[in-house]
FIDREN-242255 format. One record per residue: residue number from 1; x, y, z of N, C-alpha, C, O, CB in turn. Coordinates in steps of 0.001 Angstrom, whole numbers. Glycine has a CB too. Example, Ala and Ser with C-alpha at 12.3 -4.5 7.8 and 13.67 -1.06 7.14 Angstrom:
2
   k     n.u     n.v     n.w    ca.u    ca.v    ca.w     c.u     c.v     c.w     o.u     o.v     o.w    cb.u    cb.v    cb.w
   1   13190   -5690    7800   12300   -4500    7800   13200   -3300    7800   14236   -3319    8465   11308   -4473    9046
   2   12850   -2250    7080   13670   -1060    7140   12900      30    7870   13409    1138    8039   14084    -598    5725
***
This chain:
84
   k     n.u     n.v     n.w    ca.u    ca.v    ca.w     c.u     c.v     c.w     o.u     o.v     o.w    cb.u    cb.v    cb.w
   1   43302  166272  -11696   42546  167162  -10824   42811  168614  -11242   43923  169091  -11469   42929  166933   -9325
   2   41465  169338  -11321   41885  170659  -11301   42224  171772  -10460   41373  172384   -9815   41304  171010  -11755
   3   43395  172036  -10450   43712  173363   -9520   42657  174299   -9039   41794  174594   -9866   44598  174271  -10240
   4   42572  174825   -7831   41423  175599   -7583   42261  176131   -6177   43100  175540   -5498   39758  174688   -7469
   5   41523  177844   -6002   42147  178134   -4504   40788  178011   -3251   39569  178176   -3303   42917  180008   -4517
   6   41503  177736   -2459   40579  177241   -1453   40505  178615    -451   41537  178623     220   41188  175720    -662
   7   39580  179863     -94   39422  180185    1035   37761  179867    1747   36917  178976    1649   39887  181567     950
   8   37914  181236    2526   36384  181313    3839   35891  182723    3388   36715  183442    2824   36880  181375    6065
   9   35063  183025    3516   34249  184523    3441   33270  184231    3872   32465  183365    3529   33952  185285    2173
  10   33268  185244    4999   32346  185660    6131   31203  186536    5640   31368  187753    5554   33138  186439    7233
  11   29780  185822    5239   28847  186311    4408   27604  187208    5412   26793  186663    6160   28268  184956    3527
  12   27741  188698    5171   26817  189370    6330   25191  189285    5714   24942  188784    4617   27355  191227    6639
  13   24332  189766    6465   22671  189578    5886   22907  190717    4525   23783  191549    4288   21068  190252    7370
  14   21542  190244    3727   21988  190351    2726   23285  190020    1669   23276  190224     455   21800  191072    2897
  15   23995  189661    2180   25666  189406    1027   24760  188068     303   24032  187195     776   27898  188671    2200
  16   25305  188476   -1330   24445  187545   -2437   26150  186713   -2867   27323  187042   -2689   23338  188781   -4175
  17   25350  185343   -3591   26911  184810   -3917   26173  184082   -5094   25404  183191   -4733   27969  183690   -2574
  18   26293  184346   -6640   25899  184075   -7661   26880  183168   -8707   27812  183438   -9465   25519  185235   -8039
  19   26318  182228   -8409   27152  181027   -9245   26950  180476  -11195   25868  180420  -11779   26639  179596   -8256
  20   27721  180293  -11542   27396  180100  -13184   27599  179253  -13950   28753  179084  -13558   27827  180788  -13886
  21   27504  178564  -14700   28039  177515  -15746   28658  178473  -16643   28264  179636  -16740   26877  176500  -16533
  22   30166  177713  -17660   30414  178813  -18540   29678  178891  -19839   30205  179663  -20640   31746  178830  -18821
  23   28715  178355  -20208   27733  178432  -21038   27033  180024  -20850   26692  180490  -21937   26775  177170  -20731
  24   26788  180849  -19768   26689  181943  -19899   27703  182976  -19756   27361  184040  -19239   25915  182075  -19343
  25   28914  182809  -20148   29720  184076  -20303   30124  183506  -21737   30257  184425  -22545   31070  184467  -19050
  26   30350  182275  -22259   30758  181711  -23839   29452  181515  -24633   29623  180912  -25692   31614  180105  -23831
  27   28073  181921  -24340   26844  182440  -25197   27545  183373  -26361   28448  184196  -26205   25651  183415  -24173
  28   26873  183007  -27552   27021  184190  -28668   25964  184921  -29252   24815  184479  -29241   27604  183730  -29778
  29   26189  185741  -29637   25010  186498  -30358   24907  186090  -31682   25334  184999  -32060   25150  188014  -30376
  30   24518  186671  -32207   24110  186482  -33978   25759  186849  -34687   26489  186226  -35457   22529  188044  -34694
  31   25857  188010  -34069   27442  188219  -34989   28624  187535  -34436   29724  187747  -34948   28002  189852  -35035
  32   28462  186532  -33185   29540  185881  -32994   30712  186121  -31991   31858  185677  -31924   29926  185881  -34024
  33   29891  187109  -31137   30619  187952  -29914   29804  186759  -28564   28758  186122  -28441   29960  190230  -29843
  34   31063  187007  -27782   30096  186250  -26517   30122  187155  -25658   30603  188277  -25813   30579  184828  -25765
  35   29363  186521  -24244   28376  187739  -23947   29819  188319  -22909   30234  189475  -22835   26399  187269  -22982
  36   30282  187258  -22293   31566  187751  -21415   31706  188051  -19930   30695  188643  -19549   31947  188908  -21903
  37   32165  187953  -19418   32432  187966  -17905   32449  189569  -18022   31439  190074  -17532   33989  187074  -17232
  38   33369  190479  -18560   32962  191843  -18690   31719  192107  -18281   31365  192369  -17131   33057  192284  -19910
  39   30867  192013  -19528   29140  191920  -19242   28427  191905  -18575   27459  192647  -18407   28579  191324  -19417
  40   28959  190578  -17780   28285  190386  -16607   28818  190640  -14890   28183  190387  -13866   27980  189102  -16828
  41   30091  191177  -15023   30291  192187  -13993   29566  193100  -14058   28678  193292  -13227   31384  192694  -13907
  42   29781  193822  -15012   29250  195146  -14707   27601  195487  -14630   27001  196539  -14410   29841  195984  -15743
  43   27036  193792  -14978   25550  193689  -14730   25316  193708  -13444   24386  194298  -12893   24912  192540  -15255
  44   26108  193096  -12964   26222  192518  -11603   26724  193619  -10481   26594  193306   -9298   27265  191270  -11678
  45   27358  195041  -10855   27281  196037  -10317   26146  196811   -9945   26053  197531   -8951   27877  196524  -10835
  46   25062  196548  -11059   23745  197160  -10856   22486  196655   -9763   21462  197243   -9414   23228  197091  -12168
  47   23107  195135   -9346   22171  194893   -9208   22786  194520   -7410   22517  193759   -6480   21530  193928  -10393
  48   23434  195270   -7640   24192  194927   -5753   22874  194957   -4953   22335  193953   -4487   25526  196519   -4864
  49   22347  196408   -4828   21323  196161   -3505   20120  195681   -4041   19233  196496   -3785   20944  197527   -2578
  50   19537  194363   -4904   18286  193654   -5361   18397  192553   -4884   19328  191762   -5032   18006  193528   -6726
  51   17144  192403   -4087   17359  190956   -3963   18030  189944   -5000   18265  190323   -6147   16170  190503   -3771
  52   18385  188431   -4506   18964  187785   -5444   18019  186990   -6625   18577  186514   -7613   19796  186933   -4715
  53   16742  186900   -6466   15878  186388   -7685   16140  187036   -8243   16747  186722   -9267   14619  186214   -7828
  54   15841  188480   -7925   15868  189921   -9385   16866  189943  -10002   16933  190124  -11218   15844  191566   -9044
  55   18097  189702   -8999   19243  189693   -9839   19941  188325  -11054   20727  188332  -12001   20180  189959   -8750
  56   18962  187094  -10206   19042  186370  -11244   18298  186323  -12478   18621  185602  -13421   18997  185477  -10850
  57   17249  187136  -12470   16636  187330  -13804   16893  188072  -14428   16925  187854  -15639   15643  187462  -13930
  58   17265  189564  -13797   18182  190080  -14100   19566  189793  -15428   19840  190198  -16557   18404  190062  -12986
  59   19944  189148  -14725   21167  188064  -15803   20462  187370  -16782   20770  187448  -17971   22060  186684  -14946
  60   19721  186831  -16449   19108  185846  -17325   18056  186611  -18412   17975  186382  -19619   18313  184726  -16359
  61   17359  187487  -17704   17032  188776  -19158   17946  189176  -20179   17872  189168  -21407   16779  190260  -18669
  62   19053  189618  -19161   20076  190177  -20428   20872  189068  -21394   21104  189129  -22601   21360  191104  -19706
  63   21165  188161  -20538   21417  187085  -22033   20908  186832  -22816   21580  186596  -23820   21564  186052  -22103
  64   19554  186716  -22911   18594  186277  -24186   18054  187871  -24781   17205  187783  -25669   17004  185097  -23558
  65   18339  188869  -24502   18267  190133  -25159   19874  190340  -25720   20084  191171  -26604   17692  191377  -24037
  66   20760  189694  -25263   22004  189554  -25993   22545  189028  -27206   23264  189529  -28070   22544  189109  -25415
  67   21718  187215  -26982   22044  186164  -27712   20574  186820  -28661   20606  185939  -29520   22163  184406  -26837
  68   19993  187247  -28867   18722  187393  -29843   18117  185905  -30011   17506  185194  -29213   19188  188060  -31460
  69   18489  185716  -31259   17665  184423  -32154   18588  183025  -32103   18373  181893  -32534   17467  184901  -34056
  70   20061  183806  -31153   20779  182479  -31414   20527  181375  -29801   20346  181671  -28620   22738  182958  -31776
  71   20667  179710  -30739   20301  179442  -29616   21690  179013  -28780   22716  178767  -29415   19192  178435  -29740
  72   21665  178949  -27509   23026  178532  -27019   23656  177378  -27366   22892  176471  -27695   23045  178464  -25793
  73   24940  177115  -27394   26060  176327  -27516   26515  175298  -26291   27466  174522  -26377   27086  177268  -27783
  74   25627  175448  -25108   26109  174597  -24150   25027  174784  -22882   23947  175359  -23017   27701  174974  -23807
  75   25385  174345  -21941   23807  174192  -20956   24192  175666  -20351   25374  175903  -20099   23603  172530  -19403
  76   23105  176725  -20105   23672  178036  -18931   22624  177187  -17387   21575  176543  -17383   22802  180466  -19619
  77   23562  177615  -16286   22685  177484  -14864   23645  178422  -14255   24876  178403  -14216   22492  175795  -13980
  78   22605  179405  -13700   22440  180199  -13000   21903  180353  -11447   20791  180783  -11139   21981  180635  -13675
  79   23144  179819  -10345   22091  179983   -9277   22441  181225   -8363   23219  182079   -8790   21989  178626   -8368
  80   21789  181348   -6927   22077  182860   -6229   21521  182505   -5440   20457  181908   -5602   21701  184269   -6689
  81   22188  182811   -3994   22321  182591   -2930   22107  183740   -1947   23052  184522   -1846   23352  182055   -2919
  82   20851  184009   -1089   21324  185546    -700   21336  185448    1157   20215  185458    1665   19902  186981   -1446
  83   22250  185381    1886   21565  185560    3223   20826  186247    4112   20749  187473    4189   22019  185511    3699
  84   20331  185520    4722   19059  186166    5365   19347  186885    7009   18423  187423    7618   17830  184816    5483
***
């Protein structure tokens, strides 16, 4: 079994909660860099007050403007959750 920590967070309207496979932070580009949790924090800073579709395309734009011509190495899923 894998270790994992267990809490609660109390999600207000609007609060988004964006989930990932690691197929999109271990994506590479052409020269062999992956795209990185870095990356996608600080994508994910921009897109605080957007709804959560935008922000999932958002992500999902910038990986394939990342990865160019390469194709991925493993499945990416991307989901986002936003309350109402």
């Amino acid at each position: 079994m894998i270790p994992f920590e267990k809490g609660e967070t109390l999600l207000e309207k609007d609060d988004q909660i964006i989930m990932y496979t690691d197929g999109l932070t271990e994506c590479k580009n052409d020269s062999g860099s992956f795209y990185g949790e870095k990356r996608l924090i600080n994508l994910l800073k921009k897109a605080v007050s957007i709804p959560v579709k935008k922000s999932v395309q958002m992500i999902y734009d910038d990986l394939f403007k990342f990865a160019e011509n390469t194709k991925p190495g493993d499945d990416i899923t991307i989901l986002g959750i936003q309350k109402n």
